[in-house]
C-alpha positions as CSV (number, residue, x, y, z in Angstrom):
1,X,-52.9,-126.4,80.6
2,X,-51.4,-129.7,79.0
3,X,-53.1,-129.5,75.9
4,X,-51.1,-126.2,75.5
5,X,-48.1,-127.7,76.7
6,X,-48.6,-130.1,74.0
7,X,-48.9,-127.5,71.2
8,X,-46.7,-124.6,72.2
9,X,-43.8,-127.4,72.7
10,X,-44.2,-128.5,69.3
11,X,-46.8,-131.3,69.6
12,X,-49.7,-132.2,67.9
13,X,-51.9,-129.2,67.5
14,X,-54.7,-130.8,65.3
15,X,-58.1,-130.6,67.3
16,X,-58.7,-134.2,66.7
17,X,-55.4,-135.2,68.1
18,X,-55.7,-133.3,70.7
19,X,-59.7,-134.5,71.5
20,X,-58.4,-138.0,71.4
21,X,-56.7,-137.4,74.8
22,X,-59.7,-136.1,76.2
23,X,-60.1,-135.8,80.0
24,X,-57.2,-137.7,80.4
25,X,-54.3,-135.9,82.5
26,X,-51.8,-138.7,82.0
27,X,-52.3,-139.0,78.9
28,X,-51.9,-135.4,78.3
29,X,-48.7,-135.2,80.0
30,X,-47.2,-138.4,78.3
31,X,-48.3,-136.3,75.0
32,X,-47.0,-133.2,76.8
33,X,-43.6,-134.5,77.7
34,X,-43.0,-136.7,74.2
35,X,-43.4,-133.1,72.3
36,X,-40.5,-131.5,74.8
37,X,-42.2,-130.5,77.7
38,X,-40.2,-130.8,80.8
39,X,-41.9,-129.2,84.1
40,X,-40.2,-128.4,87.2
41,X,-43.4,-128.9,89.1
42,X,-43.0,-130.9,92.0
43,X,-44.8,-134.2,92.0
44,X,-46.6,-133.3,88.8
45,X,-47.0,-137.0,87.7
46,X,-47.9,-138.1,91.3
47,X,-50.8,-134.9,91.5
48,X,-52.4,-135.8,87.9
49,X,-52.6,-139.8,88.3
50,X,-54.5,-138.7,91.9
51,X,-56.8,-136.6,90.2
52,X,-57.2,-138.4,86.4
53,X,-60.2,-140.1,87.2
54,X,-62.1,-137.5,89.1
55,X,-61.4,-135.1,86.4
56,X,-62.2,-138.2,83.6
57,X,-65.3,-137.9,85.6
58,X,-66.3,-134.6,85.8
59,X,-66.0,-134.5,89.6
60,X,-64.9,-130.9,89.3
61,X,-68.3,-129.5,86.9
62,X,-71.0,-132.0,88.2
63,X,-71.8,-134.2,91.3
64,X,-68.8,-135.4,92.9
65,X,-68.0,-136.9,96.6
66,X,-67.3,-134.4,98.8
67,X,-63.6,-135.2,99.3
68,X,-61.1,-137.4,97.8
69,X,-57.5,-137.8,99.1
70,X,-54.7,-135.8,97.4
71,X,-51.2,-136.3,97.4
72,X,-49.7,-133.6,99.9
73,X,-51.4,-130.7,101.6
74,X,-53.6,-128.4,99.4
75,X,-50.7,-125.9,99.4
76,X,-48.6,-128.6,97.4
77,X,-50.9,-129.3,95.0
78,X,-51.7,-125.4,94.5
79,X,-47.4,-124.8,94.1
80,X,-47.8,-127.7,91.4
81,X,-50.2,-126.4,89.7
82,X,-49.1,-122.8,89.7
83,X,-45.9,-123.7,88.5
84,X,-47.1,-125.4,85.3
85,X,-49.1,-122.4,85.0
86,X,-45.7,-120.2,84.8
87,X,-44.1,-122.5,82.8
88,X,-46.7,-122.4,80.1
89,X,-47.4,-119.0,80.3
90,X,-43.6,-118.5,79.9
91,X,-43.8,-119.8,76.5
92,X,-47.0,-118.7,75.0
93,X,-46.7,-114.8,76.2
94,X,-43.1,-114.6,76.9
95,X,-42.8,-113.6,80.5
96,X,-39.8,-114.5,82.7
């Protein structure tokens, strides 16, 4: 979801560029944010530096612990992460 953030506000869209930030959700927000991307998703920031390195790590596609603390309840982080979704869907297919 950042990477599009990162191209449908303007950012780089080169597949190199964009490769470069890899697994890295901060990275892809900083990226995100410096093309004009402004989300109203609470604790965004806070969510993405919890899980950067078990995502960095694959924890989500291959062996993983079987927990790791996030920040909130699991009803927070899925609000975050549903409203990034409407905010990039917004933009890329035009939906209120």
């Amino acid at each position: 979801m950042l990477k599009s953030a990162i191209v449908a506000w303007g950012g780089e869209a080169d597949e190199r560029a964009l490769r470069n930030i890899g697994h890295d959700l901060v990275n892809a927000l900083d990226a995100a944010e410096a093309a004009g991307f402004n989300s109203e998703a609470p604790n965004l920031r806070n969510l993405l530096e919890v899980l950067n390195e078990p995502f960095k790590q694959h924890w989500f596609r291959y062996e993983r612990p079987e927990n790791f603390a996030l920040p909130g309840d699991f009803g927070q982080v899925v609000e975050t992460l549903l409203i990034l979704d409407d905010e990039i869907r917004a933009l890329l297919w035009n939906e209120d």
